[in-house]
C-alpha positions as CSV (number, residue, x, y, z in Angstrom):
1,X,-16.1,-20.4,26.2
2,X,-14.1,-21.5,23.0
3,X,-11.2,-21.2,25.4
4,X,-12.1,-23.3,27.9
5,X,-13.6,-25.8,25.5
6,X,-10.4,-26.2,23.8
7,X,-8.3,-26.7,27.0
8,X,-10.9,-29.3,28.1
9,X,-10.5,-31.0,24.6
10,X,-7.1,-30.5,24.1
11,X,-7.6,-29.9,20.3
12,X,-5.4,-27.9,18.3
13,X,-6.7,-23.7,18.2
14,X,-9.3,-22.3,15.9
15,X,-7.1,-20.3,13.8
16,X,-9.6,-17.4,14.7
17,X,-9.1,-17.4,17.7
18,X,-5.4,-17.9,17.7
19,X,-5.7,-14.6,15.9
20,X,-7.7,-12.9,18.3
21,X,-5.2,-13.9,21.2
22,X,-2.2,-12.4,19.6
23,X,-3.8,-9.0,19.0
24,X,-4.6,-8.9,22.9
25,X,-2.7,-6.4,25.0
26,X,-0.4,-8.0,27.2
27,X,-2.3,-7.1,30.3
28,X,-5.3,-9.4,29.1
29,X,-3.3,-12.1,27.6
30,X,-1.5,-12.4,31.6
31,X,-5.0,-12.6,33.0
32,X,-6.2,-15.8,31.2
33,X,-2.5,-17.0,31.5
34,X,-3.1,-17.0,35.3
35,X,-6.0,-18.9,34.6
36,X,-4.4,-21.6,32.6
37,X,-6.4,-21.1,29.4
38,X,-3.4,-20.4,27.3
39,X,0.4,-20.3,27.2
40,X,2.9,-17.5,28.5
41,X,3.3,-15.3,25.3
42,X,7.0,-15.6,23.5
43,X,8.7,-12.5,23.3
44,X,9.0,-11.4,19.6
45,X,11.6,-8.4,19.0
46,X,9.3,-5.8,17.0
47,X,9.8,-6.1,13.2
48,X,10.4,-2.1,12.5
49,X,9.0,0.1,9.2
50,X,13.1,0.2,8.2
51,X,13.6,-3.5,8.5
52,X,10.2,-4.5,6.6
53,X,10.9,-2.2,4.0
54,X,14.5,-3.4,3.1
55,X,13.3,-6.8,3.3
56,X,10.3,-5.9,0.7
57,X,13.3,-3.9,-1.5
58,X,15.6,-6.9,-1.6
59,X,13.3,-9.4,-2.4
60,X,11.9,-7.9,-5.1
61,X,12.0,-9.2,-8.6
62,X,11.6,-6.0,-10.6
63,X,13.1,-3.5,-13.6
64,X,15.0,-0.7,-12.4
65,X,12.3,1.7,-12.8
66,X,10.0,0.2,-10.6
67,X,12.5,-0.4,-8.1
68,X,13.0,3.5,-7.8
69,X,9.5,4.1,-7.4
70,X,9.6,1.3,-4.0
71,X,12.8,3.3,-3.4
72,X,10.5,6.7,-3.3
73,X,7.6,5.1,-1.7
74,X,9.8,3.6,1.6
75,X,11.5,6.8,1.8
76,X,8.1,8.7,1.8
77,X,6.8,6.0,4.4
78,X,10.4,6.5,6.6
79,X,9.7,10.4,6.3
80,X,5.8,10.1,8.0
81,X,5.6,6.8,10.0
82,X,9.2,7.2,11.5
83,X,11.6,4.4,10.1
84,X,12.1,2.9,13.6
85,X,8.7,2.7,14.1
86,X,7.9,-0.6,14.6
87,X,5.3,-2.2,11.6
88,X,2.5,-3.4,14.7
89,X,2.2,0.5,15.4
90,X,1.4,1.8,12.1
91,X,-2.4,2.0,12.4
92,X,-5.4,2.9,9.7
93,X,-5.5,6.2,11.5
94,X,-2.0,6.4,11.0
95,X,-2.5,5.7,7.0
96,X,-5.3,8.2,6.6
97,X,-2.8,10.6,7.9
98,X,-0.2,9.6,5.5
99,X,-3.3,9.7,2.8
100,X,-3.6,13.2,3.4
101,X,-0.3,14.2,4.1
102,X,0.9,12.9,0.7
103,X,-1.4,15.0,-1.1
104,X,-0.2,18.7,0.7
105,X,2.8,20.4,-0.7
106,X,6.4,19.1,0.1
107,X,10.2,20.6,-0.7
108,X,12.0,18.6,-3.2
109,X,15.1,18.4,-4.6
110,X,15.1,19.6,-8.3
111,X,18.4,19.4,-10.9
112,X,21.8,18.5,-10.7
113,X,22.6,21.3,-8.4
114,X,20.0,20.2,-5.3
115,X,18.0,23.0,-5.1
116,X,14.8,22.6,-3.2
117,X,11.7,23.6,-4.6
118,X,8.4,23.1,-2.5
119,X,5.5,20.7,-4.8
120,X,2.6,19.0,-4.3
121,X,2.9,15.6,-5.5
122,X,1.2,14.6,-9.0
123,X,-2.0,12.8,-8.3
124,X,-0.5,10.2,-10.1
125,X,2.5,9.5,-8.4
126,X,0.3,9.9,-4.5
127,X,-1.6,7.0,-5.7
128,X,1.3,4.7,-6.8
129,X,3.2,5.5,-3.6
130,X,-0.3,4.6,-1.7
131,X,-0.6,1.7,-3.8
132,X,3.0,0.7,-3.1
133,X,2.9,1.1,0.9
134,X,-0.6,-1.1,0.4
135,X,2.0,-3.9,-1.2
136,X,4.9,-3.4,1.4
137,X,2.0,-3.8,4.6
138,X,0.3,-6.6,2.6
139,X,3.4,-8.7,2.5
140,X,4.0,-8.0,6.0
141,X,0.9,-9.5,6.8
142,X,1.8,-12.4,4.5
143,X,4.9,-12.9,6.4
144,X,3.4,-13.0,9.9
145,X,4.9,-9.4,11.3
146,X,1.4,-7.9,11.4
147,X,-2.1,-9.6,11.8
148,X,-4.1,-7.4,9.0
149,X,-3.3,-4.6,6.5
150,X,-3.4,-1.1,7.9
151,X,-3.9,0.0,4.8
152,X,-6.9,-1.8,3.2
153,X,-9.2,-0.3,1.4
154,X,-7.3,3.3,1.1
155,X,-7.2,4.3,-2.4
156,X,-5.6,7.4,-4.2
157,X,-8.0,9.8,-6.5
158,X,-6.9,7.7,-9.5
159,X,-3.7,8.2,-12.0
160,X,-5.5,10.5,-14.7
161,X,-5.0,14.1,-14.0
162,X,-7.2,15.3,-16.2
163,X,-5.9,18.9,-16.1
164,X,-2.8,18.2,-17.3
165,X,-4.2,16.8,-21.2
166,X,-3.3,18.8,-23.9
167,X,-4.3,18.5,-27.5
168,X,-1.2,18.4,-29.6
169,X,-1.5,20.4,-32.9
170,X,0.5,19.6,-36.0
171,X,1.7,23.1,-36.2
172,X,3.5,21.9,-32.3
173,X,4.8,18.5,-33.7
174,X,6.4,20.0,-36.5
175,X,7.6,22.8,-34.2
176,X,9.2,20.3,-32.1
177,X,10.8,18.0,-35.0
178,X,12.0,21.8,-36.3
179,X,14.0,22.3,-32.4
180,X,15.5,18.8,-32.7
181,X,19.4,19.0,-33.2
182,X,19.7,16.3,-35.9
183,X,18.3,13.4,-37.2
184,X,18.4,11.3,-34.9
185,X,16.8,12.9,-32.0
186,X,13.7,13.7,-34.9
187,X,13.3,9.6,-35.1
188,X,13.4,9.6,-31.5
189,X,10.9,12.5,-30.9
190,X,8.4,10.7,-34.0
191,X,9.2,6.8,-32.0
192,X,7.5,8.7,-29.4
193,X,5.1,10.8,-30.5
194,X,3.6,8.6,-33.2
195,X,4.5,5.0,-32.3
196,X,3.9,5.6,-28.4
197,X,7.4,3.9,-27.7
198,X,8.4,4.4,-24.0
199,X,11.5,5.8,-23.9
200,X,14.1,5.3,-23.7
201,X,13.4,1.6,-22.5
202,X,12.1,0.4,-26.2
203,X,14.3,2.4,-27.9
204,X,17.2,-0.1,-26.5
205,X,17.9,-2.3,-28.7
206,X,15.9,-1.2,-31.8
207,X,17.9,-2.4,-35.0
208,X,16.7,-1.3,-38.7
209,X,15.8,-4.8,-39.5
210,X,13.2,-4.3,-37.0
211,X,11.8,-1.9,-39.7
212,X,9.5,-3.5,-42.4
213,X,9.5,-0.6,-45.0
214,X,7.5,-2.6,-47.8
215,X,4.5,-3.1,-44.7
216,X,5.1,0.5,-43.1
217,X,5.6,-1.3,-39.9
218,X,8.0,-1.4,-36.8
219,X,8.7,-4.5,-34.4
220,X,8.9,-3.5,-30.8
221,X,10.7,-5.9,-27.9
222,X,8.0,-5.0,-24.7
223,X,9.9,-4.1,-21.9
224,X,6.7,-4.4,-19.4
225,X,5.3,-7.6,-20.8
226,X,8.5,-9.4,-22.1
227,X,8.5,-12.0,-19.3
228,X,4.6,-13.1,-20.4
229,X,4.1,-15.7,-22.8
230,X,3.8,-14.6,-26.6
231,X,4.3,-10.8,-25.2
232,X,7.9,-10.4,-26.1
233,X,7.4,-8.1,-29.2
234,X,4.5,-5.7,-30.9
235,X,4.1,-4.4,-34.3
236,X,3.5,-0.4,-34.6
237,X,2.2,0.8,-37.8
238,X,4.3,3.8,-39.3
239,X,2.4,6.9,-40.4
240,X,3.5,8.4,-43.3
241,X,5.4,11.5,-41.7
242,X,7.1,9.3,-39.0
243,X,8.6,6.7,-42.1
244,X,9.7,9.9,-43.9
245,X,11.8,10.9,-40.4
246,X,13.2,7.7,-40.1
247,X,13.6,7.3,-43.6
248,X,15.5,10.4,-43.5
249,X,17.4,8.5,-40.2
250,X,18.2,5.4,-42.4
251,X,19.6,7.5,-45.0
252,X,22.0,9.3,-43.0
253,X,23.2,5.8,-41.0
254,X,24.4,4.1,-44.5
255,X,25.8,7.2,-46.2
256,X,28.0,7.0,-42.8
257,X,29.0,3.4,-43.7
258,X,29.4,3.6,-47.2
């Protein structure tokens, strides 16, 4: 009826219904062609998975990091879905599938020398790839190729693994700082370990006038945040045994200059 009542009117189309129409099969969208209630459909060459994907890739603004893990997660999605397969095929059913077979146990390659192991996936790293190929299908809806996300509403079991937490001893940090070859890899492993520095990202670019010895405190440049407003840099408190490592460091870097 809302058909007809358009034609009648001549009005522009609900943009409902315009959806509706372009998610008919052909078959039915011939039929009320026939009866001159709509337009012959344009033929539109099918966007596929490969071609979205790339597109998603090089229009991204991100670090390096985050650009492998889109890497990881198109490659995953080219390995299920097919990477000719074209983006309008890839249903929910589909996803679920994708869901599942994420989480069962894969080869990978492992090491400089290639050797292929077969792993389950971390929980962790299922869910970013899930949440990744929710982003990729999201922006294909945003740039017309597909009418709705196939992949709404599919979530991973969460990013914790809970099995994996360890309680770290003393006796097993001082163990560690004990293995390190010299000092410097002991201000990286304390950075790490009591500052909560990623690495190596932060440790780019660290100076030792970013240390404030009279305050016992470091500056940090944010690599994550660095692009917000008044997020460019944090202060991390030093314990006492980290300041005696890098103290220890300091030492050692002007006795070289002097």
């Amino acid at each position: 009826m809302d058909l007809v009542a358009g034609r009648v009117a001549g009005g522009a189309m609900p943009a409902v219904l315009a959806g509706g129409l372009r998610e008919l099969p052909d078959e039915a969208h011939d039929k009320l062609r026939r009866a001159g209630l709509v337009a012959e459909r344009a033929t539109v060459e099918a966007v596929t998975l490969e071609q979205l994907t790339t597109r998603f890739i090089d229009s991204a603004v991100v670090k390096r990091v985050t650009a492998l893990i889109y890497t990881q997660t198109t490659r995953s999605m080219h390995d299920y879905f097919g990477a000719t397969t074209p983006v309008a095929d890839i249903t929910a059913e589909r996803c679920d599938g994708w869901r599942r077979w994420l989480s069962e146990p894969h080869p990978i390659v492992m090491g400089s020398r290639g050797t292929r192991v077969v792993k389950r996936l971390a929980i962790a790293t299922q869910s970013k790839r899930l949440e990744v190929g929710r982003q990729i299908l999201a922006r294909a809806v945003r740039w017309g190729v597909i009418p709705r996300n196939p992949m709404e509403g599919i979530r991973g079991r969460g990013k914790v693994n809970t099995a994996r937490q360890v309680y770290v001893t003393d006796d097993m940090i001082e163990a560690v700082l004990a293995s390190c070859p010299d000092a410097d890899w002991r201000a990286v492993f304390a950075l790490a370990r009591w500052g909560g520095l990623r690495v190596p990202s932060e440790l780019v670019g660290l100076t030792w006038a970013d240390v404030d010895w009279s305050r016992g405190a470091l500056r940090v440049r944010r690599t994550k945040t660095e692009h917000h407003a008044d997020q460019e840099s944090r202060l991390v408190p030093l314990v006492q045994r980290q300041q005696a490592v890098l103290q220890e460091c300091f030492n050692l870097a002007t006795k070289d200059t002097t």
